[in-house]
N, C-alpha and C positions, 0 to 999 in steps of 0.2 A: 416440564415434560417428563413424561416416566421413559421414555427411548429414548436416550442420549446418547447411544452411539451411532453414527452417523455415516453413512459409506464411505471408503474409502475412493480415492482421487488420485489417478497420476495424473498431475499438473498438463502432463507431456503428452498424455494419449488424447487429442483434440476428437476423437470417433466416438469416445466415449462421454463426454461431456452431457449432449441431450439427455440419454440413459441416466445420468446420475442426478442430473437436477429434476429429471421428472419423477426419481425414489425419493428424494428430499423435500419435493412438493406434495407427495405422496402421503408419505411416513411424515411429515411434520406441516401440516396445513395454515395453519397458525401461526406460522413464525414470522418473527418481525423484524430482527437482526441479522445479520450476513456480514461475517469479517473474512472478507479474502487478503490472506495474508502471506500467500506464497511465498518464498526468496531464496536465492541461491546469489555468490558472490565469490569471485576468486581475486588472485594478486597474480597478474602474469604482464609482459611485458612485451610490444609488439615490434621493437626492436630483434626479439630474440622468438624465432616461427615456432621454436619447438618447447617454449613456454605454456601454450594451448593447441589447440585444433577448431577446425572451422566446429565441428560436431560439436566440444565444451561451448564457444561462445555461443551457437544456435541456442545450445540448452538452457543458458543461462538467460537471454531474451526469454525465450519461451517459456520459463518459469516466472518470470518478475515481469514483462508482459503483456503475453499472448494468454496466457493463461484468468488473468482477472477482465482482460478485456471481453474476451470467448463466454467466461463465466456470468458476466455482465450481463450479457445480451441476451443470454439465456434465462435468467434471474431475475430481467429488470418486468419482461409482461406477466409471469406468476404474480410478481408483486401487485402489481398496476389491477390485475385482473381481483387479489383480494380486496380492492376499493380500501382500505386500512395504511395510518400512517403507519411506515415502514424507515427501518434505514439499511442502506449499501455502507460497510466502511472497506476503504480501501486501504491497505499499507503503504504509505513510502518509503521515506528515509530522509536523515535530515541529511546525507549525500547527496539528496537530488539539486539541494541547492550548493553544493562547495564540490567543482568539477574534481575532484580527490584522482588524479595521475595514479596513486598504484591502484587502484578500481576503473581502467579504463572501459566495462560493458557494465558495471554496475551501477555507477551513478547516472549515466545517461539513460540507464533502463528505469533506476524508480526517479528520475525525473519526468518519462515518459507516464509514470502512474501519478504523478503530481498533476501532469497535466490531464491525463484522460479524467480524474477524479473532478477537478475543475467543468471540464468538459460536457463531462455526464451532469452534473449539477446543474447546468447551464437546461442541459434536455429536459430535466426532469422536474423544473421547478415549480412546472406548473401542475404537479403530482403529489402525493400523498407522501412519497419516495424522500426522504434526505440522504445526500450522500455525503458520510466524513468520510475526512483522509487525517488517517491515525499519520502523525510522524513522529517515529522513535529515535534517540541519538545512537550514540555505541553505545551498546548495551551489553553487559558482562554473560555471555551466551555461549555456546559450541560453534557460532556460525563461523568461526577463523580462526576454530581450534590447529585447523592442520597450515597455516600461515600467519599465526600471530606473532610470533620471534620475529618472521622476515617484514610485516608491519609495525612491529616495535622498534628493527632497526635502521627501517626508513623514515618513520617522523620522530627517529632520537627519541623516543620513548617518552612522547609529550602526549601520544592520547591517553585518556581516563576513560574507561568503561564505567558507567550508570550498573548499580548494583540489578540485577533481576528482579527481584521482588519489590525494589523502590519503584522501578519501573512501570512494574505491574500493577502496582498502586496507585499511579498516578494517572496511566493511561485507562484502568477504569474505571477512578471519580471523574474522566473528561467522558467517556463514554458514555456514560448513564448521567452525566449532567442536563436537566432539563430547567435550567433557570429562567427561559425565556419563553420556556411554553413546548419547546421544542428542541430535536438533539443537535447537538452542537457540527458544523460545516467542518472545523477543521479540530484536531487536538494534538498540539504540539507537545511534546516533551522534553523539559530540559532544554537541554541546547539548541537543540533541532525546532524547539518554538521561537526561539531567539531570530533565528535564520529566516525561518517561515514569514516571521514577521517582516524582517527587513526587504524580503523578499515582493509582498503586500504591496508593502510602503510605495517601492518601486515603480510597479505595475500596475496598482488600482486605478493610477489615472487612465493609463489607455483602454483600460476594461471600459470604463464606465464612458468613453470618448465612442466605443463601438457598441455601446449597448450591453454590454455583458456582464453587467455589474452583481449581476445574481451570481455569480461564480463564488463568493465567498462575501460573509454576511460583514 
């Protein structure tokens, strides 16, 4: 594509969303890929009120999400309508599987993106549409620049950040992996595939006990 810059998005302003996807539908017709990767994530403690505000945790739902789900809906008939294999990736985290106490609205939030990613996959299977769900570990980033001291001092300084760029490396030979004809349901990285996996393990039986075994290949 010769236009690659792409409109900007406040995650938060849900009025503006139609507008945006239908400049994106617009300006890039052809497109086949869509990585909603929104996230926001704090360390606060709900023993102590004045650690957050109702407003921080709204916002933080509604970044990780209200926001891919809104985007979904909106993204998923453009796609359908270009008759063309397509994919949705969704972000999680490999927090959605390890309830992680000092992230008490972040892990339950991109565990809700594990699931609607799941979910959506389910609708859309019998589409043109695949939907991954990218999941990254801790990955050595800005996200908990202004709280990583006070997470170093609560798990005794036993997490290891995943370099960026290793990261980056691995989550897009999973992305653009087509070994099977087609792109890959889920791509775990690092640790967070480890989890993913055990997690599978878990739960495929009752998937496939209710029919829903398309949820993950």
């Amino acid at each position: 594509m010769d236009d690659t810059n792409g409109p900007q998005i406040d995650v938060e302003d849900l009025k503006a969303f139609p507008k945006k996807v239908a400049e994106v539908a617009r300006r890039f017709p052809d497109i086949d890929q869509i990585i909603l990767m929104a996230g926001s994530g704090s360390v606060f403690d709900f023993k102590d009120i004045s650690s957050s505000s109702d407003t921080h945790i709204a916002s933080e739902i509604a970044t990780n999400v209200t926001f891919p789900m809104i985007a979904s809906r909106l993204i998923v008939p453009f796609l359908i309508s270009r008759d063309q294999p397509a994919q949705i990736v969704l972000v999680s985290s490999g927090l959605a599987f390890v309830p992680f106490p000092i992230y008490p609205v972040y892990c339950p939030a991109k565990a809700a993106v594990h699931y609607f990613a799941c979910t959506l996959r389910g609708q859309l299977a019998d589409t043109p549409i695949t939907v991954t769900e990218l999941i990254p570990p801790y990955v050595d980033t800005d996200f908990d620049k202004n709280f990583r001291a006070q997470l170093m001092e609560r798990t005794g300084g036993k997490l290891k950040a995943m370099p960026l760029d290793e990261f980056t490396e691995e989550a897009y030979k999973g992305l653009q992996d087509r070994s099977d004809g087609k792109p890959k349901k889920e791509v775990g990285v690092g640790t967070a595939a480890t989890r993913a996996g055990i997690w599978w393990d878990a739960f495929r039986p009752v998937f496939e006990q209710y029919g829903v075994s398309t949820m993950n290949s």
